[in-house]
KEKE-3310 file (N, C-alpha, C; in steps of 0.2 Angstrom, whole numbers, plus 5000, padded with zeros to 4 digits):
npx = (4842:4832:4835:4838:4822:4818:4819:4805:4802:4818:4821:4814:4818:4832:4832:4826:4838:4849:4845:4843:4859:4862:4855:4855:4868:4886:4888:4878:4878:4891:4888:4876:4884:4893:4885:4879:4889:4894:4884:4885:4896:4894:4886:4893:4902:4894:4889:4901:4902:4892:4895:4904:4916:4924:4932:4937:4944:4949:4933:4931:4941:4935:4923:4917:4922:4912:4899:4899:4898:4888:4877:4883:4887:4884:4872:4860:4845:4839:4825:4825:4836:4844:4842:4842:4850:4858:4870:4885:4892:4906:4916:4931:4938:4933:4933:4928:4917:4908:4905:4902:4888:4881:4880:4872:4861:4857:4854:4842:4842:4839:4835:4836:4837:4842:4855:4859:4862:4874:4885:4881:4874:4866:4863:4859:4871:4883:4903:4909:4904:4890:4882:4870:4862:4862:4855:4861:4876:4887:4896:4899:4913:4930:4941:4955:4961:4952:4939:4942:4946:4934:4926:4932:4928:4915:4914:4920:4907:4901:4904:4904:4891:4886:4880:4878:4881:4889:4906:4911:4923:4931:4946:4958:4972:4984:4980:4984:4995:4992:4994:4985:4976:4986:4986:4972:4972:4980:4972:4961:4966:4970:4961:4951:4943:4932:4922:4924:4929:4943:4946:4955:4959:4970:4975:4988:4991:4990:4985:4993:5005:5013:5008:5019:5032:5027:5027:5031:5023:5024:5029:5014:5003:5010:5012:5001:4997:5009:5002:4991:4981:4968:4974:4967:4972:4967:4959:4954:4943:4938:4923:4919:4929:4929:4918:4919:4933:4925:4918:4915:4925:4938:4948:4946:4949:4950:4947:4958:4956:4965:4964:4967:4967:4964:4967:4953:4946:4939:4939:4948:4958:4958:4964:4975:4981:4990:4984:4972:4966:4958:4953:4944:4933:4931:4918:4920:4927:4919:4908:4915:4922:4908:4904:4913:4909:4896:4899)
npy = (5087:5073:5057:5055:5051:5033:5027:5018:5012:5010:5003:4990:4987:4984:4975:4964:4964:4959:4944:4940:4941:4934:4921:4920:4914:4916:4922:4930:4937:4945:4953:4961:4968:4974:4984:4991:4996:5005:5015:5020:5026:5034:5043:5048:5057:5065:5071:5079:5086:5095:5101:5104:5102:5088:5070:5064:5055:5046:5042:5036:5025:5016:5012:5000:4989:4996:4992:4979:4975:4982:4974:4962:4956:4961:4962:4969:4983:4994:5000:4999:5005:5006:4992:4981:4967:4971:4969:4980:4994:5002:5016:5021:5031:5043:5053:5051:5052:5053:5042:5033:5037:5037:5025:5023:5028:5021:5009:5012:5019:5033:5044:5045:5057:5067:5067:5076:5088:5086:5089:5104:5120:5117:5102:5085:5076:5080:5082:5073:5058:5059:5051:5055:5061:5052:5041:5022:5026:5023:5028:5044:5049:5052:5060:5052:5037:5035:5026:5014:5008:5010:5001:4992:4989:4987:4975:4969:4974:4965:4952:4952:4952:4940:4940:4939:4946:4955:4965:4978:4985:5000:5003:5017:5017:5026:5030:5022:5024:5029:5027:5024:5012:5002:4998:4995:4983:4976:4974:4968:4956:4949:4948:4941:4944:4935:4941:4951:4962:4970:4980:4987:4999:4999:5009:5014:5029:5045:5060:5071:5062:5047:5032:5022:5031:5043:5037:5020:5005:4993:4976:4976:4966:4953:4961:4962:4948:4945:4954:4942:4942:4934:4935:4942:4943:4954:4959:4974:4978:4969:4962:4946:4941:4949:4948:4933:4936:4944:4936:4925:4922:4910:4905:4909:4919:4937:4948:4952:4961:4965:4976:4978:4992:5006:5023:5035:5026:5019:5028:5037:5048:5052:5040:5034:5044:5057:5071:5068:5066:5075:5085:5096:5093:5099:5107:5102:5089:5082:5078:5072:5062:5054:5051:5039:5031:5025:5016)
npz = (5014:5006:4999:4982:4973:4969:4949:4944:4933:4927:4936:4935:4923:4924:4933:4925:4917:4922:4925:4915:4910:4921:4917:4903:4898:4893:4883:4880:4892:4890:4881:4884:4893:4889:4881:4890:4895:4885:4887:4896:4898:4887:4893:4903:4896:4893:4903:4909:4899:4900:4912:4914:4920:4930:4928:4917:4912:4922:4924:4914:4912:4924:4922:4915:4926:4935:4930:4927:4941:4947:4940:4937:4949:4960:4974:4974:4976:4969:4970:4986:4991:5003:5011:5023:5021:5008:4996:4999:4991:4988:4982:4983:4975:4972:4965:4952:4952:4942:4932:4942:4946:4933:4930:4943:4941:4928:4934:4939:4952:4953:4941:4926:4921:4931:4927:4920:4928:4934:4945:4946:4954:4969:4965:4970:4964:4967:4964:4970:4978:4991:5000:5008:5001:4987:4983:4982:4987:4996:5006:5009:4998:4991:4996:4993:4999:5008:5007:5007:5021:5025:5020:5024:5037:5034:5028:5040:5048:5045:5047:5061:5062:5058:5045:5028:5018:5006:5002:4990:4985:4977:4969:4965:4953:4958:4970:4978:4986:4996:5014:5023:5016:5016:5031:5030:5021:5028:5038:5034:5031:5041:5047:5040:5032:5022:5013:5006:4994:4985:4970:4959:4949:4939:4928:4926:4927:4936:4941:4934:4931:4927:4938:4940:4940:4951:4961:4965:4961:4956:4963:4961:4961:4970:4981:4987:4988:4997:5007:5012:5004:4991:4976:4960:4943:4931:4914:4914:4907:4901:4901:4905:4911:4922:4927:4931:4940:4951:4959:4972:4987:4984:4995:5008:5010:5009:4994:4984:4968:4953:4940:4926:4915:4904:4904:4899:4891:4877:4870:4857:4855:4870:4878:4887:4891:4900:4903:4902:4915:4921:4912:4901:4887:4871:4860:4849:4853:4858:4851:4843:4852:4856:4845:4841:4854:4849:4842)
capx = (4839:4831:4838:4834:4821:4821:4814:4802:4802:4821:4822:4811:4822:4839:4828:4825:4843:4851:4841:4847:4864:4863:4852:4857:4875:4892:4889:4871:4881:4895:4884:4873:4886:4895:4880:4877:4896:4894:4878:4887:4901:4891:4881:4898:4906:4887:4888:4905:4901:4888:4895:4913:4923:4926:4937:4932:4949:4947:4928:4928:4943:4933:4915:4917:4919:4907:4896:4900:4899:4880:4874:4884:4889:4880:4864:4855:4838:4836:4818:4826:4842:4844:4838:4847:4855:4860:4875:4887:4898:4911:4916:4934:4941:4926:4933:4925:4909:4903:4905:4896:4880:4877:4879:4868:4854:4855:4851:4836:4841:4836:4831:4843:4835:4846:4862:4859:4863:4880:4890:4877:4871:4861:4863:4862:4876:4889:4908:4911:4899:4887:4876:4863:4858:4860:4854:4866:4880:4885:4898:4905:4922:4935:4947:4960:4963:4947:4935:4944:4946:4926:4924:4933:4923:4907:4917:4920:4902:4895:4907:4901:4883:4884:4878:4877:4879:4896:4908:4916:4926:4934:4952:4963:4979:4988:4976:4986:5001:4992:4996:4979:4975:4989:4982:4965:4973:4983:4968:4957:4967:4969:4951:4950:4936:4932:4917:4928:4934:4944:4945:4960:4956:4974:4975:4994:4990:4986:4984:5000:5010:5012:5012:5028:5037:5026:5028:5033:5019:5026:5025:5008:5000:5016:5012:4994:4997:5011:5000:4987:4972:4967:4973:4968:4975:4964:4958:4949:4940:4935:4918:4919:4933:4928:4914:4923:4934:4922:4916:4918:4932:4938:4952:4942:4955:4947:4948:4961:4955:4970:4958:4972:4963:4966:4963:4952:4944:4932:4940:4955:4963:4960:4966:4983:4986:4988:4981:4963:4965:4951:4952:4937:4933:4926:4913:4922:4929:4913:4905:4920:4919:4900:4903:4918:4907:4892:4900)
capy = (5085:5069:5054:5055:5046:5028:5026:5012:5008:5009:4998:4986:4983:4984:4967:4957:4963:4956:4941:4937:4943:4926:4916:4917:4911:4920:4927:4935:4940:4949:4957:4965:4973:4978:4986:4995:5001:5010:5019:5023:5031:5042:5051:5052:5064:5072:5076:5080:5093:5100:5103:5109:5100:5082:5068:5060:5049:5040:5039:5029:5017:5012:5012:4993:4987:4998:4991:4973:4976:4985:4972:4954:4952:4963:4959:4978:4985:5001:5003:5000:5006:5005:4987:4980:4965:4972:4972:4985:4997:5009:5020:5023:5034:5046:5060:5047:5052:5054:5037:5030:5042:5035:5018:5020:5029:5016:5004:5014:5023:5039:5046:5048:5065:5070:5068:5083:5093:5087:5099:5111:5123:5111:5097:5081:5075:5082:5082:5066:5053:5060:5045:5057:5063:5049:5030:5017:5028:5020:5033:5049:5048:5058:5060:5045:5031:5032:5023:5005:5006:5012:4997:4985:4991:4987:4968:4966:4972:4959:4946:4953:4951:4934:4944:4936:4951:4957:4974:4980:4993:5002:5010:5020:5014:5029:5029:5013:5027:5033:5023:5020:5009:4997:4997:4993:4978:4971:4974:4963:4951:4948:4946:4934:4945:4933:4944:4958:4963:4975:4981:4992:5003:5000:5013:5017:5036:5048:5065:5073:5058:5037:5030:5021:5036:5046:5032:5013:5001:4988:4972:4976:4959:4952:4965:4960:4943:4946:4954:4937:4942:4932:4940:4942:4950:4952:4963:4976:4980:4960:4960:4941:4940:4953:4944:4930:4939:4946:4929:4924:4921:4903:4902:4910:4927:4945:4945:4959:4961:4972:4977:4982:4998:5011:5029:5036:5019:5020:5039:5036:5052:5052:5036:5032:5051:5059:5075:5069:5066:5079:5091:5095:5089:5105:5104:5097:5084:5080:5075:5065:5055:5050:5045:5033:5027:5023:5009)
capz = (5007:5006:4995:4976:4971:4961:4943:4942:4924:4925:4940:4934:4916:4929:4935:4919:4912:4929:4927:4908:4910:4923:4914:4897:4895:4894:4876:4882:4899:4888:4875:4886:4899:4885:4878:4894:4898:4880:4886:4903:4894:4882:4897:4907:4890:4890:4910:4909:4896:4903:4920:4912:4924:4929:4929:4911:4909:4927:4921:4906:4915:4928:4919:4917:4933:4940:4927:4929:4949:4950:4935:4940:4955:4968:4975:4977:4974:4967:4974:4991:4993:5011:5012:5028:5016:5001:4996:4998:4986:4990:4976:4985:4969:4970:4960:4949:4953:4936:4930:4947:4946:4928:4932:4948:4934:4923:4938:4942:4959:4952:4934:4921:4920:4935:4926:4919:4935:4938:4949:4943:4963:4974:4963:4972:4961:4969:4964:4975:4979:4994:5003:5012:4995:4983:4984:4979:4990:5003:5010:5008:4997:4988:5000:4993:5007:5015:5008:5009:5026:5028:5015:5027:5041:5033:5030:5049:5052:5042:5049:5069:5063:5055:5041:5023:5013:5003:5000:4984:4987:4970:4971:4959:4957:4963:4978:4983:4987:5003:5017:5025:5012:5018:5033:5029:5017:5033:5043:5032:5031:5046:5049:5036:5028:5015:5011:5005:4988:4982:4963:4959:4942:4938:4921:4927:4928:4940:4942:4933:4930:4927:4943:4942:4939:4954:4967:4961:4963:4955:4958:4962:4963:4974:4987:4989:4990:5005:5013:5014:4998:4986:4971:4953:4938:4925:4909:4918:4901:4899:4906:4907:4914:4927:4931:4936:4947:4955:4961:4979:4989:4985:4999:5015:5012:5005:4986:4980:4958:4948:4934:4920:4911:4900:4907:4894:4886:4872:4866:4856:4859:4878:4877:4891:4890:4906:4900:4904:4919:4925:4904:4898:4880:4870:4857:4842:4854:4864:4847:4842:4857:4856:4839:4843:4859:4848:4838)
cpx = (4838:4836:4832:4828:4819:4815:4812:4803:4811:4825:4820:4816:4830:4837:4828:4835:4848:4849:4846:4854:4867:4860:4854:4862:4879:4892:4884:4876:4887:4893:4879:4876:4890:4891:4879:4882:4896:4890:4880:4892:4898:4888:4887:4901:4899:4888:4895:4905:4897:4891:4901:4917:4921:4932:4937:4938:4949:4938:4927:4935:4940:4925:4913:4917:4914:4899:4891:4898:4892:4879:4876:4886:4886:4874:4862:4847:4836:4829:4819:4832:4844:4841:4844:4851:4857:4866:4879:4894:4899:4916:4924:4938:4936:4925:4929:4920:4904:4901:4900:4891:4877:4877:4872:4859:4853:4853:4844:4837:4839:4836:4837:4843:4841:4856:4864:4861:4870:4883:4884:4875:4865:4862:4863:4871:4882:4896:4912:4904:4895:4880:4870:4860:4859:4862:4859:4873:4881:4889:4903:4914:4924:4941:4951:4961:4958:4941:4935:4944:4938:4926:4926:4929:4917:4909:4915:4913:4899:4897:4904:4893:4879:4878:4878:4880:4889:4898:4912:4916:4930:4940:4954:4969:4985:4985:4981:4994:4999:4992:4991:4977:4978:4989:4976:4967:4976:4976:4961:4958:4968:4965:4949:4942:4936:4927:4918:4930:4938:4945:4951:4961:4965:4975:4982:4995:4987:4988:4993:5006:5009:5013:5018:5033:5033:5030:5026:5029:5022:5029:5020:5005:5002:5014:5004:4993:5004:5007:4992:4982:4976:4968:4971:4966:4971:4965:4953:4943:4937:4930:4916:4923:4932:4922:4916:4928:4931:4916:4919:4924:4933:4944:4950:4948:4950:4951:4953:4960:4961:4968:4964:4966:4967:4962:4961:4948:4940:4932:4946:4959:4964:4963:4974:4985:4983:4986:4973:4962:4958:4953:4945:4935:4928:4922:4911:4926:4923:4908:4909:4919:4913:4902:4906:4913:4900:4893:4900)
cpy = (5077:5064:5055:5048:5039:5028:5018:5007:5006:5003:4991:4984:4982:4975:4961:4960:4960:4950:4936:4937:4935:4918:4913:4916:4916:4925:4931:4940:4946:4954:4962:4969:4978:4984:4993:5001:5007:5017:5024:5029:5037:5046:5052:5058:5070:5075:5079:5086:5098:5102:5106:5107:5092:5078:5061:5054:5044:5036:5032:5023:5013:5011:5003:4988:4990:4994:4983:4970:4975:4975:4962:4952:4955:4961:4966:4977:4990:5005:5003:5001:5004:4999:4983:4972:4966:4971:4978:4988:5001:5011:5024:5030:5040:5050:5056:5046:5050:5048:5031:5033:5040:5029:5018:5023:5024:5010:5006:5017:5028:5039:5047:5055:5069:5070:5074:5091:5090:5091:5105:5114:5119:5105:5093:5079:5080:5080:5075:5063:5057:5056:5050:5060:5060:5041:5027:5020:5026:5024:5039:5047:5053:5059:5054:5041:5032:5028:5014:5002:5008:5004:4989:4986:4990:4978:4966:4967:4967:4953:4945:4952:4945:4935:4941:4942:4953:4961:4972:4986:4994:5007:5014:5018:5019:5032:5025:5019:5027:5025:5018:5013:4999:4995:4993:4985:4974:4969:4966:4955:4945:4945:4938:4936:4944:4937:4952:4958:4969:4977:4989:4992:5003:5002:5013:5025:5038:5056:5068:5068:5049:5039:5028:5027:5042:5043:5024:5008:4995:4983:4973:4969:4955:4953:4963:4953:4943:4948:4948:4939:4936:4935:4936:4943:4948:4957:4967:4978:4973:4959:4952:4940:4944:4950:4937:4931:4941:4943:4928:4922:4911:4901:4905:4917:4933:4941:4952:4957:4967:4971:4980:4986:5001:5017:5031:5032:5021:5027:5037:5041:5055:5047:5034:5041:5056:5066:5076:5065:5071:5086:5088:5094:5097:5102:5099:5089:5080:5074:5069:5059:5050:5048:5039:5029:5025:5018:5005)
cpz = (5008:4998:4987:4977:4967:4956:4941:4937:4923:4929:4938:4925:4922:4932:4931:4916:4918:4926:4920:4908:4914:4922:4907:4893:4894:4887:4878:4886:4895:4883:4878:4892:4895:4881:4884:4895:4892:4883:4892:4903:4889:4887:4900:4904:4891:4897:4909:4906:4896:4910:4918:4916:4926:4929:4925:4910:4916:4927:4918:4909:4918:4926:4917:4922:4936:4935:4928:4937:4950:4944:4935:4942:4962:4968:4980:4972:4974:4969:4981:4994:4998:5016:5016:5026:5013:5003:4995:4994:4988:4984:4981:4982:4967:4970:4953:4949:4946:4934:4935:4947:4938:4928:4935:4943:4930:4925:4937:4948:4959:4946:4933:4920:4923:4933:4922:4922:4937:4940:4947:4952:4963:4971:4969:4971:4960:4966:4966:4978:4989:4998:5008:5005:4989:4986:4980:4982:4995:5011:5005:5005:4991:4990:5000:4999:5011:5012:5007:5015:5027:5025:5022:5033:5042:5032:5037:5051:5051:5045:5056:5068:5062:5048:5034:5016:5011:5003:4996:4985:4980:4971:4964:4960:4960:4971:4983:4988:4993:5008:5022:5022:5014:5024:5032:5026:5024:5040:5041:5031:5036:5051:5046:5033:5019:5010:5007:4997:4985:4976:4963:4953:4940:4932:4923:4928:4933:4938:4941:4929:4929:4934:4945:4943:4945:4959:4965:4964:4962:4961:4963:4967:4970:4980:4990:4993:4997:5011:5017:5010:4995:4980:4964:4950:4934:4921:4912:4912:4898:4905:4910:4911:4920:4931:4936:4941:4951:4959:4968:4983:4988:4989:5007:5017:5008:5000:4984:4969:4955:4941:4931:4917:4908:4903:4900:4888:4882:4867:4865:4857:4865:4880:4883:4890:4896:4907:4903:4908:4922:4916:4903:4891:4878:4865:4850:4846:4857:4857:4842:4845:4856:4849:4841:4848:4855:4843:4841)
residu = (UNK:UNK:UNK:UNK:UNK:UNK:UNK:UNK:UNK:UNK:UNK:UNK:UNK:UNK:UNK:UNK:UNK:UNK:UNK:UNK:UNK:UNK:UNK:UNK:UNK:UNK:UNK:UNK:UNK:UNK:UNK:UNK:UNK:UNK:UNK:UNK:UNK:UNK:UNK:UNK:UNK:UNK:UNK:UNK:UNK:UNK:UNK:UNK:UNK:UNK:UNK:UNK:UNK:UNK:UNK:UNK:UNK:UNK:UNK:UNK:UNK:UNK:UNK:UNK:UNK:UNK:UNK:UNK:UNK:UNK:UNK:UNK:UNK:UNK:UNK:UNK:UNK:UNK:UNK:UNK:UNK:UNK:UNK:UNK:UNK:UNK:UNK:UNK:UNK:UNK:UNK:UNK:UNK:UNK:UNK:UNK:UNK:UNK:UNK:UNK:UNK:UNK:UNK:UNK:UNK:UNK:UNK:UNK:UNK:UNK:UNK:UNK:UNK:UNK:UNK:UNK:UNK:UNK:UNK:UNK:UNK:UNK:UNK:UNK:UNK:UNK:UNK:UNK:UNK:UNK:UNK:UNK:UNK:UNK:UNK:UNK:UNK:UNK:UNK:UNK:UNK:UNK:UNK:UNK:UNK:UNK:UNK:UNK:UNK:UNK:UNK:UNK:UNK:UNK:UNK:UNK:UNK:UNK:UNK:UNK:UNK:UNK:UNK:UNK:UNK:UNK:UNK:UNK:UNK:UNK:UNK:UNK:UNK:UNK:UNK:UNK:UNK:UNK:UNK:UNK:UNK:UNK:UNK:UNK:UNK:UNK:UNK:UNK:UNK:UNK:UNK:UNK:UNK:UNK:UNK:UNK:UNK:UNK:UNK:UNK:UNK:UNK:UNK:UNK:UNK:UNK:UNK:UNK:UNK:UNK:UNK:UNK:UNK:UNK:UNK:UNK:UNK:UNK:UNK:UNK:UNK:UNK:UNK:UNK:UNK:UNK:UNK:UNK:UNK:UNK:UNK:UNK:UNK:UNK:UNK:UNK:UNK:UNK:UNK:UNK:UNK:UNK:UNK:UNK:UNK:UNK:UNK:UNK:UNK:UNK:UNK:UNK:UNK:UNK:UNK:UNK:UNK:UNK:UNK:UNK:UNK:UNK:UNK:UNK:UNK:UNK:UNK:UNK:UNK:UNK:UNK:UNK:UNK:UNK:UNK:UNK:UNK:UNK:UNK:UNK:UNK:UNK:UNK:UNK:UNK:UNK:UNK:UNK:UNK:UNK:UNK:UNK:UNK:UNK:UNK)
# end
């Protein structure tokens, strides 16, 4: 299967709202992501409800950063995915597909139309992010603690090529559990791959339970900066603030981001409740949601 196709008209506004987002001051630049993350969020509740399964509360966490990420700090093109600059995203949490495939539509890398086939047979729009069948993917992921070390690996090439270009890599915070990970974070630092960032969807829930009470992150931050990042903590749901973190290294170290979130954001009864980890919202809840998301 070749790569989906991109939608011009939507690449082409993905263009000018990029353009404003840096041109017309921090209150434009906050109006218009938050504008978007709304819109990113109502198709995640519509795919999600049409496909019957999903993973709607790590969704709407990380729908801000992914937001903030495609929209004001990477430098991609939707009409050429595979343009030997871009920069690169790694969606390492990517049971959280659904939340990345409406983002990359709403760029323009492919038609909104196709969110309609989520999980659906042959879909592109796989269960977990698939780079031979969708543009704006850069690798296969799903299987926790692997796509930070791929992500540092796409670091080191661009540091071996004299390369210009970036990588933002996306975790979950009980992702941080698996071991590779710390690895990967020793390994970058190491390097001194300032070109690196990572963003860690810290909601405090995972699959069944709080993190602290699965396996004890805390103190989070601490451990980052031992290992040699540049950290910092912000409000993952503060587009400006997000923006700003997600600004270039100002000490010549990888950037570690701990995005404070809420599993469930924007749905007050999905809201921090570990339930909606991957539940499916039925018909009376689907249309609650959309309401709540369109204020």
């Amino acid at each position: 299967m070749s790569l989906l196709p991109p939608d011009p008209v939507k690449a082409a506004e993905y263009r000018e709202t990029v353009k404003r987002i840096k041109e017309g001051g921090r209150e434009t630049a906050a109006a218009e992501l938050a504008r978007i993350a709304r819109e990113v969020r109502q198709s995640i509740v519509r795919m999600i409800d049409t496909a019957k399964m999903g993973h709607i509360g790590g969704d709407l966490s990380v729908t801000d950063i992914l937001v903030t990420s495609f929209y004001g700090a990477l430098s991609v093109d939707p009409e050429d995915p595979r343009r030997p600059g871009r920069d690169r995203f790694v969606l390492s949490k990517g049971h959280c597909a659904a939340a990345l495939y409406s983002t990359l539509a709403h760029c323009g890398f492919f038609h909104t139309g196709e969110l309609a086939t989520f999980m659906a047979p042959l879909s592109a729009l796989n269960g977990h992010p698939n780079r031979i069948k969708v543009p704006g993917v850069e690798t296969n992921t799903g299987a926790l603690g692997h796509g930070f070390p791929v992500a540092t690996g796409c670091a080191l090439a661009a540091r071996l090529d004299g390369a210009g270009w970036r990588t933002v890599v996306v975790l979950g915070d009980g992702e941080m559990q698996e071991g590779s990970n710390w690895e990967a974070a020793m390994t970058a630092a190491h390097y001194e791959l300032s070109s690196l960032t990572a963003v860690i969807d810290r909601n405090r829930l995972q699959q069944g339970a709080r993190t602290e009470d699965t396996k004890r992150l805390e103190p989070l931050a601490e451990k980052w900066a031992s290992f040699g990042w540049e950290v910092r903590d912000v409000d993952g749901h503060d587009h400006l603030a997000l923006l700003d973190a997600l600004g270039p290294s100002t000490t010549g170290r990888p950037v570690a981001v701990i995005a404070n979130t809420i599993k469930g954001k924007g749905v007050s009864f999905m809201e921090d409740r570990v339930e909606w980890h991957h539940k499916v919202p039925n018909a009376a809840q689907v249309e609650a949601a959309l309401l709540e998301l369109a204020r």
